[in-house]
N, C-alpha and C positions, 0 to 999 in steps of 0.2 A: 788655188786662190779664187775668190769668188769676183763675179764678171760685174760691174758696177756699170748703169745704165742712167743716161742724162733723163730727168723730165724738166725741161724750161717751155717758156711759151708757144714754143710752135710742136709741144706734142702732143698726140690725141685725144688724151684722156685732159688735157686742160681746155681743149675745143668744146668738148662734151659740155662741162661744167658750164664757160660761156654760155651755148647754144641755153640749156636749160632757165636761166637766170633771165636771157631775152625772153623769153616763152611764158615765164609767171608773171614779169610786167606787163606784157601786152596782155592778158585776162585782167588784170586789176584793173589798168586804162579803159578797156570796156565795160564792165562792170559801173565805175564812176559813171560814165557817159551814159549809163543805162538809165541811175538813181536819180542823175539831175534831169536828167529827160522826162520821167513820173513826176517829180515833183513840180516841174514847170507847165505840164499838163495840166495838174493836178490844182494849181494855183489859178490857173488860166479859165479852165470850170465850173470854179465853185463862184457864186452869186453872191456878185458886189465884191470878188474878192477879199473877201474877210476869211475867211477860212473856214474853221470851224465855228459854229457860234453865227457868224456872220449874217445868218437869216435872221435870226431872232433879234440882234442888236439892230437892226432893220427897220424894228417895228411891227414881229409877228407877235398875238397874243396865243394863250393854251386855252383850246378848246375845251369845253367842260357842259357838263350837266348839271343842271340845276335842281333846286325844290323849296318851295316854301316851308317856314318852320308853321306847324297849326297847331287849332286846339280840338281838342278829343277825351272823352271819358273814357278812360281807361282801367279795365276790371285788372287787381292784384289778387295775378292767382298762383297757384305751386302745380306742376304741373310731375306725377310719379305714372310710374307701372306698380298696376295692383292685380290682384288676383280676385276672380268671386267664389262668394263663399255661401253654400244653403241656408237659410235661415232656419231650416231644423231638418234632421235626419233622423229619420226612423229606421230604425231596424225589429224587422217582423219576424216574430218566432212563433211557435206555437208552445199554448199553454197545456195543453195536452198530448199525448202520445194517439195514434190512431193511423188507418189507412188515408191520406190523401185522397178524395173524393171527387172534387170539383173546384179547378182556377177559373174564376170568374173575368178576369181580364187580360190583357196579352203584353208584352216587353214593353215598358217604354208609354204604354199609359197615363194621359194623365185623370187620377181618381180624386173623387169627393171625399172629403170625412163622414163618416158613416158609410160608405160604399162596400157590400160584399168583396171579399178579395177571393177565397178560401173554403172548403168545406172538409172536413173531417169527418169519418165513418163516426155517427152517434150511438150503434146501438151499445157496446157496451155500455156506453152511462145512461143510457136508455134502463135497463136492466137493474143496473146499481140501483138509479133511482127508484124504482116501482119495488125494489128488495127494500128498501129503504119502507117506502110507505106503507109496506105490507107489516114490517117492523111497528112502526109505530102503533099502527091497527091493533095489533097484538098487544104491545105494550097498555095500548088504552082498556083494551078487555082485563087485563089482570089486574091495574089500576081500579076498575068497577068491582071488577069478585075481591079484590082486599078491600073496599069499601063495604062491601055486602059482609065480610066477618069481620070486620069492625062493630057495623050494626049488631050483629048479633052477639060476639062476644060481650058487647059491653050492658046489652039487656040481661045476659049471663050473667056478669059480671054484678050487676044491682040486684037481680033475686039471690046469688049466691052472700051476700052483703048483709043484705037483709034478714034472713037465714038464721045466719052466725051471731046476729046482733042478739034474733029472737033465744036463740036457743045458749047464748051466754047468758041470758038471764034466767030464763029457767035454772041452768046449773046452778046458779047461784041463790035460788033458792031450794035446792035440791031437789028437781021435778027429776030431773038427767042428770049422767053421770056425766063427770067433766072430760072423759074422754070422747063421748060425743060431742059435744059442743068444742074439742079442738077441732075435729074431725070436718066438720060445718066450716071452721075459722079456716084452714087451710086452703081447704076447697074453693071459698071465696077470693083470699091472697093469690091461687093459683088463677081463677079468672081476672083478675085484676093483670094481671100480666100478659095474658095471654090478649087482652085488650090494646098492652102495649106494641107487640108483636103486631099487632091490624097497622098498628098507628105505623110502624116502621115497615110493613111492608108497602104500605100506600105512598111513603116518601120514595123507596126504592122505585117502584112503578114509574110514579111521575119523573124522578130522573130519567128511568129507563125513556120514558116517552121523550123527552126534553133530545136526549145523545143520539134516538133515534129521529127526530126533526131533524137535528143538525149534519147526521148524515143527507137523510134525503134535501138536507137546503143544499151542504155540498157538493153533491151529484148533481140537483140541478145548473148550481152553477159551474160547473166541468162539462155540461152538456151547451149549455153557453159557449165555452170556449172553442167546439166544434166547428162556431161559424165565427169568421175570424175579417172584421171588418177593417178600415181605416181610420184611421187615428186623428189624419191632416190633410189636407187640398195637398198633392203635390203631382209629383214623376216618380212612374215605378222605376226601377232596376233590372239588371238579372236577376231571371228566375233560377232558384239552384235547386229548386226539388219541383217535378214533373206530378204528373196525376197518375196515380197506383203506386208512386213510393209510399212507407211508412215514417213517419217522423216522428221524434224523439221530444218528450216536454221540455222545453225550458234549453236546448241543447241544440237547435240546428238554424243559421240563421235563411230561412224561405227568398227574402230579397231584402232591400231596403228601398225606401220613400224618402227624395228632397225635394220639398218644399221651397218652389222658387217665385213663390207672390205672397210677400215680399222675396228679395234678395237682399245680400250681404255684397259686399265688394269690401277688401280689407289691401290696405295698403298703409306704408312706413313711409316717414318724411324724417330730414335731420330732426335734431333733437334744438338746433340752431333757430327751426321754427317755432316753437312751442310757445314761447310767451304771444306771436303775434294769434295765431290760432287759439290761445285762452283768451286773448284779447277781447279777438272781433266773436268769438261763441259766446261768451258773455254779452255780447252786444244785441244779438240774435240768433234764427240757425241759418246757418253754413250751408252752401250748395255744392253740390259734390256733381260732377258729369264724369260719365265712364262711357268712355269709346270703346269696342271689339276694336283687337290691334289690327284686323283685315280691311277694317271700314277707313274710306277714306273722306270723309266728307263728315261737318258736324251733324248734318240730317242723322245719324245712327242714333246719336247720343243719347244714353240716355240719365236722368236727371231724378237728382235725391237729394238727401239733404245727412250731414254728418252725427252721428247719432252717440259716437263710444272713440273716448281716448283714452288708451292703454294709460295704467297708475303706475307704468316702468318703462323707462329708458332701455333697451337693450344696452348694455357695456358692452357689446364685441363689437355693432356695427355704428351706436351713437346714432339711432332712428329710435323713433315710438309707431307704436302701431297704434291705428287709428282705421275705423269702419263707418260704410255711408249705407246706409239704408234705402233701396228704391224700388217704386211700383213693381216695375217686369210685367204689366201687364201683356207685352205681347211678348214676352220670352225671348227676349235679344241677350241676355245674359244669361249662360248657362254657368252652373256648379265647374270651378276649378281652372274656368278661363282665364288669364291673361288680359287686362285694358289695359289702354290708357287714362288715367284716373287726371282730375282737373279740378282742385279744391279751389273756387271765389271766397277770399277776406274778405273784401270790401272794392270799392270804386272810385278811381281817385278820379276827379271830378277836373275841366276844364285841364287838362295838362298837355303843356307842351312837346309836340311830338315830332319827330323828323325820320325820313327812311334809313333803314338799317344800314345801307349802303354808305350813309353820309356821315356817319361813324369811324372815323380810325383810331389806332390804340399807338402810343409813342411811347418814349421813354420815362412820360411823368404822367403816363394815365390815357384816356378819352379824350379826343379833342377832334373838332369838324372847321373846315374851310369856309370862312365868313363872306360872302362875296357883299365887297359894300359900292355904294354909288359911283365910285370913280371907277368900276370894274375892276379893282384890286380884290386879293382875297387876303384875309387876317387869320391868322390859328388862332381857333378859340376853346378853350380845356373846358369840357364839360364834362358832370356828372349822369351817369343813366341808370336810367330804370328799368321796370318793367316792358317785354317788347309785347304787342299787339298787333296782328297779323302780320304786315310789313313795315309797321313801324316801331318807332322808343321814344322810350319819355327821356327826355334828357331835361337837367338845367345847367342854367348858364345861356340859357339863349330866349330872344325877344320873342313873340309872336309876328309873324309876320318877315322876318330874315328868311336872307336868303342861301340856302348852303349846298356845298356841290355834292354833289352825288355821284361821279363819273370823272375819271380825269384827273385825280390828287397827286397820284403817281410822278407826275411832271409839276408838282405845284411846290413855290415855298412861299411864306410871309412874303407880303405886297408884290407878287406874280399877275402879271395883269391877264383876264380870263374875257374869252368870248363863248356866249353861250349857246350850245348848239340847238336846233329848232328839233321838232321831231322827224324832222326828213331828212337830218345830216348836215344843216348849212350850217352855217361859221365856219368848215375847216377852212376854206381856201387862202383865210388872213394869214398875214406876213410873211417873213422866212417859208414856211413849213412848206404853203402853196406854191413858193416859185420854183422851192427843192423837188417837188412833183415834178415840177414840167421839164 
């Protein structure tokens, strides 16, 4: 039989239970007495007993920054990264084959047009040539001796002529037999030809003379090509063939020449631009400034004018390419560099300007903190423009308004605003100041 055991109130495990149930009350009861304790501190602290808020209903205003709206001429410009580009590049080869002689300048030169570069070993065409004129020479001697049997045959040729004439007639009166008088008549038909033969070698001659000029004019000009000058004012290159190589005609390129006075600088702008840039270049020319992207000050810059706009839209990227033409007289831009490129439209004149600062963006657009006479401020939604160093043109706002620049953060519609001096005063008003101390 199993042994059945009482548990009523007086036994251990119901003491336990007790015990436990006292012991989470009394944490809860402190706990309370903790929380109302804070907050009655906490009530008791704050200034004017208002609570949260309480400064301000007070009578504190939001300190802020101010600025005047002015006026200012302001340049419309488009502001890209462009690249420069040579305005001509030479590539120097030789016109002839021959030893390498003499480089007359060193890497990295800058050469005049017409300036020595080069010299190539002359004597073979040195040789060609004077073979050449000895040719001729020649020529012209054979040209005089077929002259000379010319003359002579064709005096042959008029006794022989004459001859035949005489002694046909005797046959025909029967002085001679008619076979002499062919005999006569042949003889003569036979100089008569042989007259022609003068005339056709004397044309051969002068051709020959004529093909041998035009060699020796050849060779002179290939001895020409030995000395191998410049073409353009520029900057040499590497040089890729040394002095004692032989070089190849037409077939090795020596270096190249860019030409950087003038310069090129070429850079792309949306395509979104274009009608204002046919605009104002219709109007007149364009001024173009390119900055080196290391330079940090506009003293670098330097200043041209827009010369070439591309007649195609790229379709992948929706820019045109478009080039500014400038001096470079002291070589501030080199071939293949990177600026900053800075195309001026035009100048929009007297416009309304405020600092960038005074600027915020909401949910329906642009809009700056009007600060008006009663020391209220008003949102007021403006349109903007062009920025100019630290300022924007905006409209929507008067000359002479006053707008915050500092401090919006804490501002809405009719916020009443104290304006801080440049040494930090106005914070100490209202609320804010007594929550200091």
């Amino acid at each position: 039989m199993p042994k059945l055991v009482a548990r009523g109130p007086g036994s251990p495990r119901h003491s336990m239970k007790l015990l436990s149930a006292l012991g989470v009350s009394a944490v809860l009861a402190l706990a309370l007495c903790g929380c109302s304790g804070s907050s009655t501190a906490a009530k008791s602290d704050a200034p004017g007993g208002g609570g949260k808020g309480g400064g301000r209903r007070g009578g504190g205003d939001v300190p802020v920054t101010v600025a005047k709206a002015k006026e200012r001429d302001v340049p419309v410009e488009i502001q890209v990264i462009g690249n420069v580009e040579a305005y001509s590049t030479i590539t120097v080869k030789a016109q002839v084959g021959g030893l390498l002689t003499d480089v007359y300048f060193h890497e990295g030169d800058f050469v005049k047009k017409g300036e020595k570069l080069f010299a190539i070993d002359r004597r073979p065409l040195e040789a060609a040539y004077n073979q050449a004129l000895a040719n001729i020479a020649r020529d012209q001697a054979s040209l005089g001796q077929a002259r000379a049997n010319l003359a002579r045959d064709e005096a042959q040729a008029k006794y022989q002529d004459t001859q035949a004439k005489r002694y046909a007639a005797l046959n025909e009166s029967g002085v001679i037999s008619k076979d002499q008088a062919e005999q006569l008549r042949a003889s003569a038909d036979a100089m008569a030809q042989a007259v022609n033969a003068d005339k056709a070698a004397i044309q051969s001659a002068q051709a020959a003379i004529g093909a041998s000029q035009a060699t020796a004019e050849n060779a002179k000009v290939q001895m020409g090509f030995t000395d191998i000058y410049s073409p353009i004012n520029g900057r040499t290159g590497n040089l890729t063939v040394k002095t004692g190589n032989v070089v190849t005609a037409n077939n090795m390129d020596m270096m190249t020449i860019n030409q950087v006075e003038p310069i090129y600088v070429t850079f792309s702008v949306p395509e979104a631009q274009l009608p204002s840039i046919k605009k104002y270049k219709d109007m007149g020319v364009l001024s173009v400034r390119a900055r080196p992207q290391d330079a940090e000050t506009a003293v670098n810059d330097e200043t041209g004018s827009l010369t070439f706009i591309d007649n195609t839209v790229d379709m992948t990227t929706g820019t045109i390419k478009l080039k500014g033409t400038f001096p470079n007289s002291n070589h501030q831009l080199w071939p293949g560099q990177f600026v900053r490129v800075t195309l001026r439209l035009t100048t929009q004149k007297n416009a309304v300007v405020v600092p960038n600062e005074a600027v915020q963006t909401g949910q329906t657009g642009s809009f700056v903190y009007v600060v008006k006479p009663d020391m209220k401020v008003e949102s007021r939604t403006v349109t903007t423009g062009a920025r100019v160093d630290q300022d924007m043109v905006v409209d929507g706002l008067e000359l002479g308004e006053t707008v915050v620049t500092e401090g919006q953060l804490r501002l809405a519609p009719g916020s009443k605003v104290s304006i801080k001096d440049a040494s930090g005063g106005g914070r100490g008003g209202g609320g804010r100041g007594r929550s200091r101390g």
